[in-house]
C-alpha positions, 0 to 999 in steps of 0.5 A: 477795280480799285487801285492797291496802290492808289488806296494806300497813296490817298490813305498815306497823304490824310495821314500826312495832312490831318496829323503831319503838322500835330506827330503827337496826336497821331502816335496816340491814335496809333497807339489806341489802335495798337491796343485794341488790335491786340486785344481783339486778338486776345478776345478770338484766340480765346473764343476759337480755342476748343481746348478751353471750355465753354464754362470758362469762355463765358469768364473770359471772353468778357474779362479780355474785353474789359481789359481791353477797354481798360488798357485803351482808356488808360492809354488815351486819356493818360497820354492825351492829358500830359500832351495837352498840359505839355502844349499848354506850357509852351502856348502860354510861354512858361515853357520855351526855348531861348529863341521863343524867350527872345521873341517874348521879350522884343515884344515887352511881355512880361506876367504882369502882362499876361505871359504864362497866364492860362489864357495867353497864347502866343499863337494869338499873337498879331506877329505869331508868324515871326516866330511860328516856324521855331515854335511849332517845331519846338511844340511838336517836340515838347507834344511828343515828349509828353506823350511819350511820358504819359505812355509809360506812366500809363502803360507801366503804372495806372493801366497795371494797377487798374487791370490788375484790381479789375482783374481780382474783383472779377475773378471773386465774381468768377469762383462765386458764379462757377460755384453757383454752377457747380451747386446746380449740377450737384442738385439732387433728381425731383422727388428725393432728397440730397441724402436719399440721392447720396445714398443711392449714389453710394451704394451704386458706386460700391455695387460697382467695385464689388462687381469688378473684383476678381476672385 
């Protein structure tokens, strides 16, 4: 029988190795996964829910999945690409702290040199390890604010603005097909026409009333 306890503690140390020395990464994957977990949530309160009818399941059900996708590559790729330029701007040195300045500057470098060239990287370094302990916690900080910021200009302005032109093209789509439904039903038994029906429809309709008229 697997241990509980043993599971969660083997799951807790791969967190730790893969993502402890990169906390940027990991709260974008965590955040990707909070994204879709809300949106599958989204997607089976709808399908479960027997107030809603099956017509208007077939729209929505796959709308909830489209925003869904839409919200977590928006998320992802946004914040992935402000956190990876942040981490190039500290790599290639144009982005340091005063420690970080004083090491480059010991060493000579200068952008003649090759300091703040997009090739450049003070990782490569050949005394990278005099400096690596400021740098990496410097990097991490600078990687978690950048994809704190590239979180909120996603989750704030391009996610809304996509979801929401999504959201108005779909539902012209929606009203064109849930029309083309109703005109089907609407369509008139083999062997009549439209007006013939509507007639019979009509005359059935004030047979009726004429019936439950009390004297």
């Amino acid at each position: 029988m697997i241990n509980p306890n043993k599971l969660f503690l083997n799951f807790k140390n791969t967190i730790l190795t893969k993502y402890g020395p990169n906390p940027a990464k990991m709260l974008i994957y965590t955040g990707v996964l909070g994204w879709f977990l809300s949106s599958a949530a989204q997607v089976v309160a709808i399908a479960v829910n027997d107030k809603i009818p099956k017509e208007q399941k077939m729209f929505l059900i796959p709308q909830e999945i489209s925003d869904g996708a839409i919200n977590v590559l928006s998320f992802f790729l946004v914040t992935s690409a402000i956190k990876n330029f942040s981490s190039k701007l500290v790599s290639t040195g144009k982005l340091a702290n005063p420690k970080i300045r004083e090491f480059l500057s010991k060493t000579g470098l200068n952008v003649e040199k090759g300091l703040g060239q997009t090739k450049f990287n003070i990782e490569s370094m050949a005394n990278y390890d005099v400096i690596k302990d400021e740098y990496k916690s410097f990097k991490n900080g600078v990687d978690v604010i950048g994809m704190t910021l590239g979180s909120i200009l996603s989750c704030n302005i391009i996610t809304p603005v996509l979801r929401n032109k999504y959201a108005a093209d779909r539902q012209q789509k929606n009203l064109a097909q849930l029309n083309k439904l109703e005109q089907e039903r609407l369509k008139s038994p083999r062997g009549i026409s439209m007006d013939t029906y509507q007639k019979y429809a009509a005359m059935k309709f004030s047979n009726r009333s004429s019936s439950n008229l009390k004297i």
